[in-house]
C-alpha positions as CSV (number, residue, x, y, z in Angstrom):
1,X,-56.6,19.3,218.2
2,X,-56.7,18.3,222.1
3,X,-52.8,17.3,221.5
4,X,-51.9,20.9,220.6
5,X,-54.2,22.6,223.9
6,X,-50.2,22.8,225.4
7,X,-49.0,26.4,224.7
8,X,-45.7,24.9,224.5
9,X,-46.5,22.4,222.2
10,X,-49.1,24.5,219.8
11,X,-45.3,26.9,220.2
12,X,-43.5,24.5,219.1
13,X,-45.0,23.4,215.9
14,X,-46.0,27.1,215.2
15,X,-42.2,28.5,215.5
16,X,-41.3,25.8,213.3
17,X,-43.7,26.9,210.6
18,X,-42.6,30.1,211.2
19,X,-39.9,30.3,208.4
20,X,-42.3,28.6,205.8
21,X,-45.0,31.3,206.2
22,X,-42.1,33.9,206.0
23,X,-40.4,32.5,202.7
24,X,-44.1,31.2,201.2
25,X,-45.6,35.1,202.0
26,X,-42.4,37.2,200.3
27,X,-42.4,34.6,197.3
28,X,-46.2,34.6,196.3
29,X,-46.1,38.8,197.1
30,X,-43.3,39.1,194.3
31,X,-45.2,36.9,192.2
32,X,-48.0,38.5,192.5
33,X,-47.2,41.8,192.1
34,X,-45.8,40.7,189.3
35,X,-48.1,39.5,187.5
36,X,-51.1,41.5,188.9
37,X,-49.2,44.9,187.8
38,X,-47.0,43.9,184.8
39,X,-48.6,40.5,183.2
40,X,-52.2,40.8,183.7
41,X,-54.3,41.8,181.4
42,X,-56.4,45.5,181.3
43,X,-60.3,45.4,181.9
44,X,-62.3,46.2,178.5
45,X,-64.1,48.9,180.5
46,X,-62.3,49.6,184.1
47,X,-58.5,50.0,181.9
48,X,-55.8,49.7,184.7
49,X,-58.1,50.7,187.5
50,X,-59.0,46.5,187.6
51,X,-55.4,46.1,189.2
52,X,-57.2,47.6,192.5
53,X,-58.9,44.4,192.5
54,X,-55.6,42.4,193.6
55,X,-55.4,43.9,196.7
56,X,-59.3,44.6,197.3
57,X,-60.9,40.7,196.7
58,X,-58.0,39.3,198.8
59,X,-58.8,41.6,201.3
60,X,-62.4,40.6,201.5
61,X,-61.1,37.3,201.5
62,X,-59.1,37.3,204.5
63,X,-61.5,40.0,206.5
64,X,-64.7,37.3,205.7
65,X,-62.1,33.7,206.6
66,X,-60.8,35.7,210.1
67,X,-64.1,36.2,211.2
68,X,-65.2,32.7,210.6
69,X,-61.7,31.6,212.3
70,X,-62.5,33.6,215.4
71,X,-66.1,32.7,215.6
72,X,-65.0,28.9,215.2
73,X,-62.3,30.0,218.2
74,X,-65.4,31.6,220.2
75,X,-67.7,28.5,219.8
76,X,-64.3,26.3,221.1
77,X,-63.9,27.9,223.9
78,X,-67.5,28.4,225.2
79,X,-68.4,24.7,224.6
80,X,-65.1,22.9,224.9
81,X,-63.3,25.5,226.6
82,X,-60.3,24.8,224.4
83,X,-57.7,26.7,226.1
84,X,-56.0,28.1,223.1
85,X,-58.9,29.2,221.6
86,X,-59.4,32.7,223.1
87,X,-55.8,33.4,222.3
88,X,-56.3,32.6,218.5
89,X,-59.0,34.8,219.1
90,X,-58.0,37.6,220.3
91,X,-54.9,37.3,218.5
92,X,-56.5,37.0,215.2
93,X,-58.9,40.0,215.5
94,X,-56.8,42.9,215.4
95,X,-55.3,41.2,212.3
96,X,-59.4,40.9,210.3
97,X,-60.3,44.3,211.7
98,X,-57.3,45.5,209.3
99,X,-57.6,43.5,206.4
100,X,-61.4,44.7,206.6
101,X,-60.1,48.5,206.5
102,X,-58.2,48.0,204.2
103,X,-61.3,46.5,201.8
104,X,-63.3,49.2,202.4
105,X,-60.5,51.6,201.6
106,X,-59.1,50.1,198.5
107,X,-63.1,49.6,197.4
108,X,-63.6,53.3,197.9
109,X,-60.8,54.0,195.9
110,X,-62.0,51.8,193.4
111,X,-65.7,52.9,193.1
112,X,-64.4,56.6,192.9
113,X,-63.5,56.2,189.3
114,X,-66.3,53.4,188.5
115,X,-69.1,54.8,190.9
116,X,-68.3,58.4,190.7
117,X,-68.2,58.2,194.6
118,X,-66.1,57.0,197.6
119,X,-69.1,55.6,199.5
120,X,-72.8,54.5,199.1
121,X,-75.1,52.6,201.3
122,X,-74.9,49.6,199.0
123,X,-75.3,46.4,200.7
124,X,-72.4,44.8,200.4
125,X,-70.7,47.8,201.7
126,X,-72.5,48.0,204.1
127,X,-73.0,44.6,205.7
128,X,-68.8,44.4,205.3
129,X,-68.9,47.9,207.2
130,X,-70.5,46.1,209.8
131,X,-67.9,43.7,210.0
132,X,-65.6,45.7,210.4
133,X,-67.7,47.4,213.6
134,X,-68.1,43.8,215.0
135,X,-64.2,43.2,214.7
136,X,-64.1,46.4,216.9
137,X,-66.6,45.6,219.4
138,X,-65.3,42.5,219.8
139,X,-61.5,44.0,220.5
140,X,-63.5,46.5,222.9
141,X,-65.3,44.0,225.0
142,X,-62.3,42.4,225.8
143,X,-59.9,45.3,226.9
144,X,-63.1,47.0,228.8
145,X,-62.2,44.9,232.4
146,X,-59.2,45.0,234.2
147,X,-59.1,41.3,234.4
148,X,-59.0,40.3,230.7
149,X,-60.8,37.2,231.7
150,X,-63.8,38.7,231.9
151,X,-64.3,39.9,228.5
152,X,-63.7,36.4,226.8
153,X,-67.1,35.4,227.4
154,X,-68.8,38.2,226.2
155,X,-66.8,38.9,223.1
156,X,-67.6,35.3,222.4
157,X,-70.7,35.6,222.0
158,X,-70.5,38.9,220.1
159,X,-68.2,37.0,217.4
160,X,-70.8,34.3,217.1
161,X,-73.7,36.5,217.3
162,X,-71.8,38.7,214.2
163,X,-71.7,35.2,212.0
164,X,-75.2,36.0,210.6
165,X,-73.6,38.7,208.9
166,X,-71.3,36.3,207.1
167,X,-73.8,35.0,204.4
168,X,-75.1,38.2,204.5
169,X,-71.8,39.8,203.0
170,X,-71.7,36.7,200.3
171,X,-75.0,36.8,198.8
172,X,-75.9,40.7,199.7
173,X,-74.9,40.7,195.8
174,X,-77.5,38.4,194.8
175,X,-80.4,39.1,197.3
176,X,-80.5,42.5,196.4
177,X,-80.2,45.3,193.4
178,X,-76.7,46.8,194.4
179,X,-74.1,48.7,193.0
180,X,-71.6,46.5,193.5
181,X,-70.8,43.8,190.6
182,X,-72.2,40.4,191.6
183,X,-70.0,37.3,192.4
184,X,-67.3,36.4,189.7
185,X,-64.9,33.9,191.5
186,X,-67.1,31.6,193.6
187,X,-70.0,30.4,191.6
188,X,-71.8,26.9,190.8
189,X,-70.9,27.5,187.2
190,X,-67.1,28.2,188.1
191,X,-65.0,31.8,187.6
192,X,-66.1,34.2,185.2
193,X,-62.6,36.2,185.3
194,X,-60.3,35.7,182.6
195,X,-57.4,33.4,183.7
196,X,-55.0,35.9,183.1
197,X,-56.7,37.8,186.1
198,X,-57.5,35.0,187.9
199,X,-54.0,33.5,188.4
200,X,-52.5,36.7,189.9
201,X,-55.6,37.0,192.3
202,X,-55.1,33.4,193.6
203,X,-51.7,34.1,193.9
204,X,-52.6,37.8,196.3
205,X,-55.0,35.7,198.4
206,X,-52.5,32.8,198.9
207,X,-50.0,35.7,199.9
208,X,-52.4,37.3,202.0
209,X,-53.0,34.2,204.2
210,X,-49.4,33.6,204.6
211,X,-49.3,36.8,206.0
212,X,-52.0,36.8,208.5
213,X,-50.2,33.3,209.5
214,X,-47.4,35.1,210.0
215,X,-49.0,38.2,212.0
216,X,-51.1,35.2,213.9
217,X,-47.5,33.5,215.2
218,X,-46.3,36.5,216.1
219,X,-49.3,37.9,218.2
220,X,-49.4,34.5,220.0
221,X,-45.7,35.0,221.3
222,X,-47.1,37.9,222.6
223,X,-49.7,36.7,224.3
224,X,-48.1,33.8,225.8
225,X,-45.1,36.5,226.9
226,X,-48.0,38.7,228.5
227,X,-49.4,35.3,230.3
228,X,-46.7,34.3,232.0
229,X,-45.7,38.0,232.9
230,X,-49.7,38.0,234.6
231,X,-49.2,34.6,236.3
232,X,-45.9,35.8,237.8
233,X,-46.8,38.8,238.7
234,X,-49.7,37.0,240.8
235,X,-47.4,34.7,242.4
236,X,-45.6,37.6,243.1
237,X,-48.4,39.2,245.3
238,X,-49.3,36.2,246.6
């Protein structure tokens, strides 16, 4: 990955991509919607109230991989000091800290009806609740210097630090008596959804990641922009 440590280069093959993400991301979304809210099939119990569930799991999905993404990124730059790393970063954050909203909002709105309530101190609610805190620290720490420098270090080591709570969120279901169903999709003896529902939910999460690839290029422009706007106006005062 040493090869691709040039901005201009990592750019490059990033802009290129650019379209593919676009095109993959609005191709998958129609296909999924499609087929997660016209061709999949009802739950025995939940009736349409399931179809919740193909934006909710995706969005766990993509909350729990950005976190690992920018704890990988964090671990980069404070051993290798890969200097692309704290821009993926930084740039991926704001993107998780969303995504992980918007599970715990769509799973509110999904245990109303099931639950009977918006919110309960269940723990995989609440260990994806703090998530969604770390994301924030995180995006704190490193706009609370003047010099953005300065926070890379220590929002480094709060993403890596927050990684314990990764396991935690996958097998809060199984380690304790909770509320919330246990896993159906990644298990040693394979699925236990219905294909019919399974399809359309590979299909959200498959959009979903095409769009945080998306979001990612996009906030990396920016950062570069804001870069060489720093280092200019440096040269400027100097």
């Amino acid at each position: 990955m040493h090869k691709f440590a040039n901005p201009t280069k990592f750019m490059k093959v990033a802009n290129a991509l650019f379209p593919v993400f676009c095109i993959g991301f609005i191709g998958l979304l129609t296909a999924g919607l499609y087929y997660s809210l016209l061709n999949s099939p009802e739950d025995y119990q939940q009736g349409h109230t399931v179809r919740i569930m193909y934006v909710h799991v995706p969005a766990a999905y993509m909350a729990v991989m950005i976190y690992g993404v920018m704890a990988s990124c964090a671990a980069s730059s404070l051993i290798w000091k890969h200097p692309l790393a704290d821009l993926i970063a930084r740039s991926s954050a704001p993107i998780g800290a969303a995504f992980t909203f918007l599970c715990l909002a769509s799973g509110a709105f999904w245990g109303k009806p099931m639950w009977g309530t918006w919110w309960v101190w269940d723990a995989r609610l609440t260990s994806v609740l703090i998530m969604f805190f770390l994301y924030m620290g995180y995006i704190a720490l490193l706009n609370a210097f003047d010099d953005p420098q300065r926070g890379v270090k220590p929002a480094a080591i709060l993403a890596l630090v927050g990684v314990v709570n990764l396991p935690i969120i996958k097998f809060s279901v199984d380690w304790w008596n909770t509320l919330h169903q246990p896993a159906s999709i990644i298990r040693l003896d394979g699925p236990t959804i219905d294909s019919g529902m399974l399809t359309p939910l590979f299909i959200m999460m498959g959009a979903f990641t095409l769009f945080y690839l998306m979001l990612l290029v996009i906030r990396l422009r920016a950062e570069f922009a804001a870069a060489r706007i720093r280092t200019i106006r440096i040269l400027g005062e100097g």
